[in-house]
VOGU-17112 format. One record per atom (N, C-alpha, C, CB): residue in three letters; x, y, z. Coordinates in pm, whole numbers, padded with zeros to 5 digits, always signed. Glycine has a CB too. Layout:
BEGIN
ALAXYZ;...
This chain:
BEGIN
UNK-01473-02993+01935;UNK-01339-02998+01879;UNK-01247-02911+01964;UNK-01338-02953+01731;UNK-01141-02977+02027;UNK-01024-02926+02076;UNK-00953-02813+01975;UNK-00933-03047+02103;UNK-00964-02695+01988;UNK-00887-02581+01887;UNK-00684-02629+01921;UNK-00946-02355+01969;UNK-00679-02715+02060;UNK-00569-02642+02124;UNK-00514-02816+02052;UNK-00571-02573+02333;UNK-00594-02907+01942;UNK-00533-03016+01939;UNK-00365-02983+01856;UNK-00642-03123+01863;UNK-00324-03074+01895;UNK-00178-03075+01833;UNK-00074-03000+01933;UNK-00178-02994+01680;UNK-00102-02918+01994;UNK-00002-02834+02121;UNK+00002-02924+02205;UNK-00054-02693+02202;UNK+00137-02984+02265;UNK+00185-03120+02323;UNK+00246-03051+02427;UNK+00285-03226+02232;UNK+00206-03092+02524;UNK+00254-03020+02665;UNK+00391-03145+02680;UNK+00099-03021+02829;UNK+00494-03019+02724;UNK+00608-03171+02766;UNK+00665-03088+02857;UNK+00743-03255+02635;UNK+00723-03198+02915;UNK+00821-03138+03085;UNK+00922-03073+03005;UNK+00915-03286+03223;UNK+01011-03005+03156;UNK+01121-02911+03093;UNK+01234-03009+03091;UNK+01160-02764+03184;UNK+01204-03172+03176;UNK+01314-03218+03166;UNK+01330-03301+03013;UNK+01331-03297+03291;UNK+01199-03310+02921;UNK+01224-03388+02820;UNK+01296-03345+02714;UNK+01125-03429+02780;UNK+01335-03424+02625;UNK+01435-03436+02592;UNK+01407-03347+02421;UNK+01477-03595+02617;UNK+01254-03363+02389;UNK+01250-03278+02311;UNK+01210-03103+02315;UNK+01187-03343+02250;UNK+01239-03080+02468;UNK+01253-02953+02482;UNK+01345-02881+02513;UNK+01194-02925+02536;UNK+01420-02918+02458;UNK+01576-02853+02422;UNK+01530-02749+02407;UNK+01673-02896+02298;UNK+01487-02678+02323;UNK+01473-02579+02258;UNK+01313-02534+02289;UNK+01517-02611+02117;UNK+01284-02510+02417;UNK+01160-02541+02486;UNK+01042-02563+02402;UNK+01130-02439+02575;UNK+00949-02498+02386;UNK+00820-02555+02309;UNK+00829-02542+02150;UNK+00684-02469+02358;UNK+00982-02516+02119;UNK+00930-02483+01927;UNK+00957-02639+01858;UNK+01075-02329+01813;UNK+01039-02709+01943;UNK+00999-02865+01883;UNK+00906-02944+01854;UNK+01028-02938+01932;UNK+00805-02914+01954;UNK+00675-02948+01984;UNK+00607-02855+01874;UNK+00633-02923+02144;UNK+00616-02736+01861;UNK+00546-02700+01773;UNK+00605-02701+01611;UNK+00508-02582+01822;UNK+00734-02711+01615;UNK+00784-02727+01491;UNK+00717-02923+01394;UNK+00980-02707+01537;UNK+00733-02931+01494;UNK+00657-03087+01449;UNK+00527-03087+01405;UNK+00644-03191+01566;UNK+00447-03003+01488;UNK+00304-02988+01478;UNK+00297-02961+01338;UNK+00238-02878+01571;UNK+00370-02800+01300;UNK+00340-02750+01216;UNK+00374-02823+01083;UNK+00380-02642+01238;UNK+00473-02913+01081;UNK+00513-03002+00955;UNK+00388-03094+00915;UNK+00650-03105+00992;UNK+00340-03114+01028;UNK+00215-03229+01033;UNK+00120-03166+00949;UNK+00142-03264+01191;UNK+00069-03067+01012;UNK-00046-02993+00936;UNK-00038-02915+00785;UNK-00085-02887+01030;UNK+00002-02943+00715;UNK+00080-02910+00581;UNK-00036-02940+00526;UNK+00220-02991+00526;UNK-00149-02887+00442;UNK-00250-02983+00352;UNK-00200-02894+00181;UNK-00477-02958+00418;UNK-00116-02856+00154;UNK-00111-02766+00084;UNK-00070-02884-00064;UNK-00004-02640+00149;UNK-00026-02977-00038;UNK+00035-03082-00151;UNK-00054-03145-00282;UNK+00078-03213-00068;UNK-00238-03078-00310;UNK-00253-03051-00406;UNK-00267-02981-00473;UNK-00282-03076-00420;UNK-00184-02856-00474;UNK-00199-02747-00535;UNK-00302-02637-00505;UNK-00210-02785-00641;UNK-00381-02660-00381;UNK-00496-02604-00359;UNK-00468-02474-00306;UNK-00578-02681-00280;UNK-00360-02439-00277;UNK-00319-02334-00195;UNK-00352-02336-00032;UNK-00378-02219-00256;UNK-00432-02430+00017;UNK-00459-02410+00160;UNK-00338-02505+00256;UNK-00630-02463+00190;UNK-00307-02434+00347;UNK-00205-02423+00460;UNK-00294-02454+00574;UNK-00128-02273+00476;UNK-00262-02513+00654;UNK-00270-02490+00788;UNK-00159-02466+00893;UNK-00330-02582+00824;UNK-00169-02353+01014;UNK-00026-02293+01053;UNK-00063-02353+01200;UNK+00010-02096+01032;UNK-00011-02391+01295;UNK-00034-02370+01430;UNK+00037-02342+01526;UNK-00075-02442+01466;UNK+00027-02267+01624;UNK+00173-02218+01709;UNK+00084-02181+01857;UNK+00280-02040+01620;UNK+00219-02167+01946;UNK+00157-02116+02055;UNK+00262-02042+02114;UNK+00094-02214+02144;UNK+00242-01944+02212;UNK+00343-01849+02223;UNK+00318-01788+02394;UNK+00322-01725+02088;UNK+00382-01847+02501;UNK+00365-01800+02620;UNK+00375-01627+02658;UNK+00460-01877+02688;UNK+00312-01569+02683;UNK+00343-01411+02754;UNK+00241-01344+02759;UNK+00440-01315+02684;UNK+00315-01258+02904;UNK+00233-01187+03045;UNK+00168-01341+03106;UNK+00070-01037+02992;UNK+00240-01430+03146;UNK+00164-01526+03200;UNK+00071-01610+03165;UNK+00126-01491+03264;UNK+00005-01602+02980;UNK-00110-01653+02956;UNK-00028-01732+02816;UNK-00251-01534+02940;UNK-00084-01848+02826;UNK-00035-01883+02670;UNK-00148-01874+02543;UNK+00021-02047+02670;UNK-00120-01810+02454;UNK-00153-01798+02330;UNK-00143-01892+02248;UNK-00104-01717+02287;UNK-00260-01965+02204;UNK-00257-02088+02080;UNK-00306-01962+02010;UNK-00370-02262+02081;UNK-00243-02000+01855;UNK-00245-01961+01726;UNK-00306-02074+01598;UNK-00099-01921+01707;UNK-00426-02032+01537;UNK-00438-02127+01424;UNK-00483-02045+01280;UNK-00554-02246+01468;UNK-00418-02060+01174;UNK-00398-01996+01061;UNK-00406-02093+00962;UNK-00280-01923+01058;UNK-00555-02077+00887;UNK-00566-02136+00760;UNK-00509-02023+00632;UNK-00730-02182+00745;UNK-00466-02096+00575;UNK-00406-02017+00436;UNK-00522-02027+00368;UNK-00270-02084+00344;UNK-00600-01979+00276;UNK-00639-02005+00171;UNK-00622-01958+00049;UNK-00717-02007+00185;UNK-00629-01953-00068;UNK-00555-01877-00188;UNK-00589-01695-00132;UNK-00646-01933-00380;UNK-00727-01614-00143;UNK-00723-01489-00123;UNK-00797-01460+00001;UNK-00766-01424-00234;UNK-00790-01540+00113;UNK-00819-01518+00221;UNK-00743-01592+00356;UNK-00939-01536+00206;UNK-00754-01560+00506;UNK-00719-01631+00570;UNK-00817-01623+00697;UNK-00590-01612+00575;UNK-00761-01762+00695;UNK-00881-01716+00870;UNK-00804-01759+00970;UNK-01062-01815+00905;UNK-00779-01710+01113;UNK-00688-01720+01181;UNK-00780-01726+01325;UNK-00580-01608+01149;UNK-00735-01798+01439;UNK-00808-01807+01563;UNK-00681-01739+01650;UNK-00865-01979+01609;UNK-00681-01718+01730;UNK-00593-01674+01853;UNK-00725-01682+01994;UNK-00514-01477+01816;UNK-00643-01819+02073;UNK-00684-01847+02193;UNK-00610-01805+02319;UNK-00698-01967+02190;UNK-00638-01776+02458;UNK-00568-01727+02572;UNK-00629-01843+02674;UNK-00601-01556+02611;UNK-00541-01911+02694;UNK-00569-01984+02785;UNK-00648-02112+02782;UNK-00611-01913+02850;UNK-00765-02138+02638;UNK-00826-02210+02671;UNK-00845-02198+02498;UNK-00922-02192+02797;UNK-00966-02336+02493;UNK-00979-02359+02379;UNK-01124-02295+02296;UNK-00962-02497+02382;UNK-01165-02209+02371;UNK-01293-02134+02352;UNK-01244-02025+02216;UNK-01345-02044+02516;UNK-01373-02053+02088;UNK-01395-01976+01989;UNK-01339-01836+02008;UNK-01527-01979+01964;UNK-01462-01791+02109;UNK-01442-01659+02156;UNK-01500-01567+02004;UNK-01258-01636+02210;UNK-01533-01387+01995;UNK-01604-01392+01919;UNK-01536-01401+01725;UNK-01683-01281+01976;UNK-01615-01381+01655;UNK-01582-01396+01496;UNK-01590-01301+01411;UNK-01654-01479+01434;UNK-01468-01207+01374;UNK-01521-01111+01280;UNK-01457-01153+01120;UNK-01474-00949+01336;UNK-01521-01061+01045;UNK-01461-01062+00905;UNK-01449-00917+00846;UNK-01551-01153+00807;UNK-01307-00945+00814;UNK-01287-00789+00758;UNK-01216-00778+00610;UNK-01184-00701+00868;UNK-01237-00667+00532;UNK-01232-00722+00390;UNK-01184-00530+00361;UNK-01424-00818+00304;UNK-01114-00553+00255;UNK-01001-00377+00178;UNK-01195-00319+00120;UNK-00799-00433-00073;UNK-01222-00263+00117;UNK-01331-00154+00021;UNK-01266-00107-00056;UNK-01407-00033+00079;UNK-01305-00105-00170;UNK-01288+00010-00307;UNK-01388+00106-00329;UNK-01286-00057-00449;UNK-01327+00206-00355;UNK-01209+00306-00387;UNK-01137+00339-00293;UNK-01242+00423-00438;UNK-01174+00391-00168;UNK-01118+00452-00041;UNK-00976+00402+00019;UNK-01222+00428+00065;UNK-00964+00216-00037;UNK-00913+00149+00060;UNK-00877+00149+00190;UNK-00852+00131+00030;UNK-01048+00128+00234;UNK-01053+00160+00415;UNK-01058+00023+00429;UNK-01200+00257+00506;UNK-01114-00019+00544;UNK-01123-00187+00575;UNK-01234-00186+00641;UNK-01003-00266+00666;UNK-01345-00272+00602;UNK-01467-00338+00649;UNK-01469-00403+00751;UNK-01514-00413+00575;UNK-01528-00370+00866;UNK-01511-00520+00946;UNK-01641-00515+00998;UNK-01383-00542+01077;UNK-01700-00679+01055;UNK-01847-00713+01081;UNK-01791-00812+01182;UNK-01956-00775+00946;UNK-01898-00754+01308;UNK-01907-00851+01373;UNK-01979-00998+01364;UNK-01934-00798+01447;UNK-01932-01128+01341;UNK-02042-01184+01296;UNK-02084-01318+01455;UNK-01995-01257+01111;UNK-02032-01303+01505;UNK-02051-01391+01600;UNK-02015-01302+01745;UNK-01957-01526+01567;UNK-02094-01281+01856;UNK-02065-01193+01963;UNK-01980-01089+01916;UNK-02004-01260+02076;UNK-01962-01016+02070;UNK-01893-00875+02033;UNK-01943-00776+01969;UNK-01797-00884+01966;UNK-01853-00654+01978;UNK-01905-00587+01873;UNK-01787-00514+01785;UNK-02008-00489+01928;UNK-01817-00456+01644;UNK-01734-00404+01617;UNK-01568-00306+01665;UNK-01806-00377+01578;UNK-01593-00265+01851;UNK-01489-00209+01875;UNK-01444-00309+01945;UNK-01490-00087+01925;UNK-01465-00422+01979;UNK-01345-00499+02060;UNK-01207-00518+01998;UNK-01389-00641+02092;UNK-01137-00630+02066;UNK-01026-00664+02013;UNK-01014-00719+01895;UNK-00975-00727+02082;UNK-01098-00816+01901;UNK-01090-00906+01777;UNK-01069-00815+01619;UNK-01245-01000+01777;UNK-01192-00739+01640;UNK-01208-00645+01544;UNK-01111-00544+01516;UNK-01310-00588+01567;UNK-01041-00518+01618;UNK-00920-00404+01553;UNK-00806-00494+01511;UNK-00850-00276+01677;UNK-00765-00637+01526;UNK-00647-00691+01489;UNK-00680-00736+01295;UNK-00615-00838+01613;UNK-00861-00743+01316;UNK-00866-00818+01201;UNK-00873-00723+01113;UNK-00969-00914+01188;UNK-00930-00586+01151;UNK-00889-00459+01060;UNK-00718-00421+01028;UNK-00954-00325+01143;UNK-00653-00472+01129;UNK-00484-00418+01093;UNK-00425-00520+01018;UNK-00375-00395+01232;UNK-00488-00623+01058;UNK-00434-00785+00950;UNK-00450-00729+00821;UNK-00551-00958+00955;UNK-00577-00688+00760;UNK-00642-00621+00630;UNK-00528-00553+00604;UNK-00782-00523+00640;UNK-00528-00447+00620;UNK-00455-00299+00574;UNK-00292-00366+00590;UNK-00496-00128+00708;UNK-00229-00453+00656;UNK-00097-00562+00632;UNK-00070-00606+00508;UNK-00108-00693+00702;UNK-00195-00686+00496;UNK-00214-00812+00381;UNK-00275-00745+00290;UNK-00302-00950+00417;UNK-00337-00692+00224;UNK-00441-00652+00183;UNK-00534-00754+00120;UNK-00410-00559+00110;UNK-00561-00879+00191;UNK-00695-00934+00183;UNK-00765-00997+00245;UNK-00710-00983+00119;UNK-00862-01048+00243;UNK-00990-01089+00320;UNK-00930-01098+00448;UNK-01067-01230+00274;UNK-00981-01099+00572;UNK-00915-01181+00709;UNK-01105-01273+00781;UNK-00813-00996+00874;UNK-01039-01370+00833;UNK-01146-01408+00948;UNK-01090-01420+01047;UNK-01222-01523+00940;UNK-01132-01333+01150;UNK-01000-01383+01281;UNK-01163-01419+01415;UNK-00825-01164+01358;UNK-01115-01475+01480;UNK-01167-01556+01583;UNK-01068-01542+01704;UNK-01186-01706+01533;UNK-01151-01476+01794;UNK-01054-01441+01906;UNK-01113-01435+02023;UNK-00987-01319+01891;UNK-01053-01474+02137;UNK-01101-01490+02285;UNK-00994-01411+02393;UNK-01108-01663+02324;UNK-00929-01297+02336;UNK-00829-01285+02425;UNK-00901-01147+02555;UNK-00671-01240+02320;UNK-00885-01166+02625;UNK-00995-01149+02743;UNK-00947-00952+02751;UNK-00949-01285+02936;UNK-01111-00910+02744;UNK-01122-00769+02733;UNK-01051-00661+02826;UNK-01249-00748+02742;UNK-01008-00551+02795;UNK-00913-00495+02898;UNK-00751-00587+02915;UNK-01009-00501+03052;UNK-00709-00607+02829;UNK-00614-00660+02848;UNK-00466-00594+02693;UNK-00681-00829+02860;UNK-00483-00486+02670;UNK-00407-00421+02538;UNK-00286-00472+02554;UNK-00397-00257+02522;UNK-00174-00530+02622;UNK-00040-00563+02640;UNK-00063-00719+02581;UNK+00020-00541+02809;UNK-00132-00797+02627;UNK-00171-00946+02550;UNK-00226-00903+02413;UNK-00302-01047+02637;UNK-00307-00823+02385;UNK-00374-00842+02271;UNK-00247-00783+02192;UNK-00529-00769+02258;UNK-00169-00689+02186;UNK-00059-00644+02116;UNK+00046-00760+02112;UNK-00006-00516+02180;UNK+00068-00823+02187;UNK+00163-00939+02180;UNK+00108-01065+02090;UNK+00191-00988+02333;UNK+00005-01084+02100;UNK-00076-01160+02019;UNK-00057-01122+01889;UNK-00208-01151+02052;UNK-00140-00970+01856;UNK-00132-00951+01740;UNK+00047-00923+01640;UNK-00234-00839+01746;UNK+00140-00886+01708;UNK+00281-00884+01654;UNK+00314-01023+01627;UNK+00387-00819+01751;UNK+00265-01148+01722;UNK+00342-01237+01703;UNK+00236-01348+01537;UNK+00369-01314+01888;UNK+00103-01275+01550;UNK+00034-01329+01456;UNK+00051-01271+01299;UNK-00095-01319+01505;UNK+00147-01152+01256;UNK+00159-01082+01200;UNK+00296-01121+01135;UNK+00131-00981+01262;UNK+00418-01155+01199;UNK+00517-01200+01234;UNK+00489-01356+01137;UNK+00531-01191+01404;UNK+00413-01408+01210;UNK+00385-01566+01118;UNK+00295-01554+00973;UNK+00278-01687+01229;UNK+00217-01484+00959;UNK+00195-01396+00827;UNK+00267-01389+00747;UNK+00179-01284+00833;UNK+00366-01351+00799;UNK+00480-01253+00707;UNK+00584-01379+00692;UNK+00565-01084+00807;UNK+00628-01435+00714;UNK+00704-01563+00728;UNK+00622-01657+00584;UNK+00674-01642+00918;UNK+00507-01645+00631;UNK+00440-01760+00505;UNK+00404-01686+00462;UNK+00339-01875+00510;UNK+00439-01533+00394;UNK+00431-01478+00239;UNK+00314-01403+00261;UNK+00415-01595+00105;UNK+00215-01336+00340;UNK+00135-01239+00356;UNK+00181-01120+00401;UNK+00050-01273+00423;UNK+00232-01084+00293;UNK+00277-00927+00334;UNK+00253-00826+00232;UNK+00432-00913+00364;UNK+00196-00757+00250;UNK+00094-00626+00172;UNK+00241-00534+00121;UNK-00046-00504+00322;UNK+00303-00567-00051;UNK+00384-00493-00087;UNK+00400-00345-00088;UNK+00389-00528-00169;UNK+00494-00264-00039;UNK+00495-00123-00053;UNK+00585-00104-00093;UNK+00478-00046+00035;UNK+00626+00020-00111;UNK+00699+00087-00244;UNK+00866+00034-00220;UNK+00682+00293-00245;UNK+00846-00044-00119;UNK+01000-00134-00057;UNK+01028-00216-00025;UNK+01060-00122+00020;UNK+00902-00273-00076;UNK+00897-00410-00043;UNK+00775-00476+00025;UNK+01001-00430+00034;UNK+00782-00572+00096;UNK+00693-00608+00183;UNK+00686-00554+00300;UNK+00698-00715+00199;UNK+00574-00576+00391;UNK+00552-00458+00493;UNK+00643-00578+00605;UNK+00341-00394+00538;UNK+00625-00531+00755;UNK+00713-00566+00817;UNK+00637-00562+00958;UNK+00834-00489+00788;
């Protein structure tokens, strides 16, 4: 399975890139809507060029969890963690469950997603090691679309930001 299906490569001269790639993805994202029986599940998809590499984004909603992929370049898994709030402490759990290990990247975005949102995360990530300027751009712009579709961990002012 293509992760990168639905991201429509188009010239700069076409006509639906006026507004360069958010047409293409604004369409996408209307498409992928499964939310119309009440089930609560979403599907989000986006992609976001910078430092030279493009970033596909894929974000399932589900009622008290989400699972989210962020790809660089290609359509590879890359590894799988899951991270979840603990009680009493409210620290954040995270497990490596597929490659990696607990200190890579994957694992610190899906721990900051947590402590954001405050619930479940699965994030799936390939964004290539030694690289903190992509992985920070990644993670703001995945945080950013979060927060847009209503995952935002209330504080004493609101939603976080």
């Amino acid at each position: 399975m293509d992760l990168r299906q639905g991201f429509e490569e188009s010239s700069p001269s076409s006509p639906s890139n006026s507004n360069g790639r958010v047409d293409v993805v604004t369409d996408t994202m209307n498409q992928l809507k499964v939310d119309d029986d009440g089930s609560g599940v979403q599907i989000t998809c986006f992609s976001e060029v910078c430092n030279d590499a493009t970033l596909y984004f894929h974000i399932i909603r589900l009622q008290n969890q989400i699972y989210a992929w962020i790809g660089c370049n290609s359509a590879k898994l890359g590894d799988l963690y899951a991270a979840a709030p603990t009680r009493p402490s409210n620290a954040v759990g995270v497990s490596s469950l597929t490659g990696g290990s607990c200190d890579n990247t994957g694992a610190g975005i899906a721990r900051r997603l947590v402590l954001k949102t405050g619930i479940n995360v699965v994030l799936a990530s390939n964004i290539p090691k030694n690289s903190p300027m992509l992985e920070a751009a990644a993670e703001k712009k995945l945080v950013q679309k979060l927060i847009s579709l209503g995952y935002g961990k209330p504080g004493p002012r609101g939603p976080s930001s």
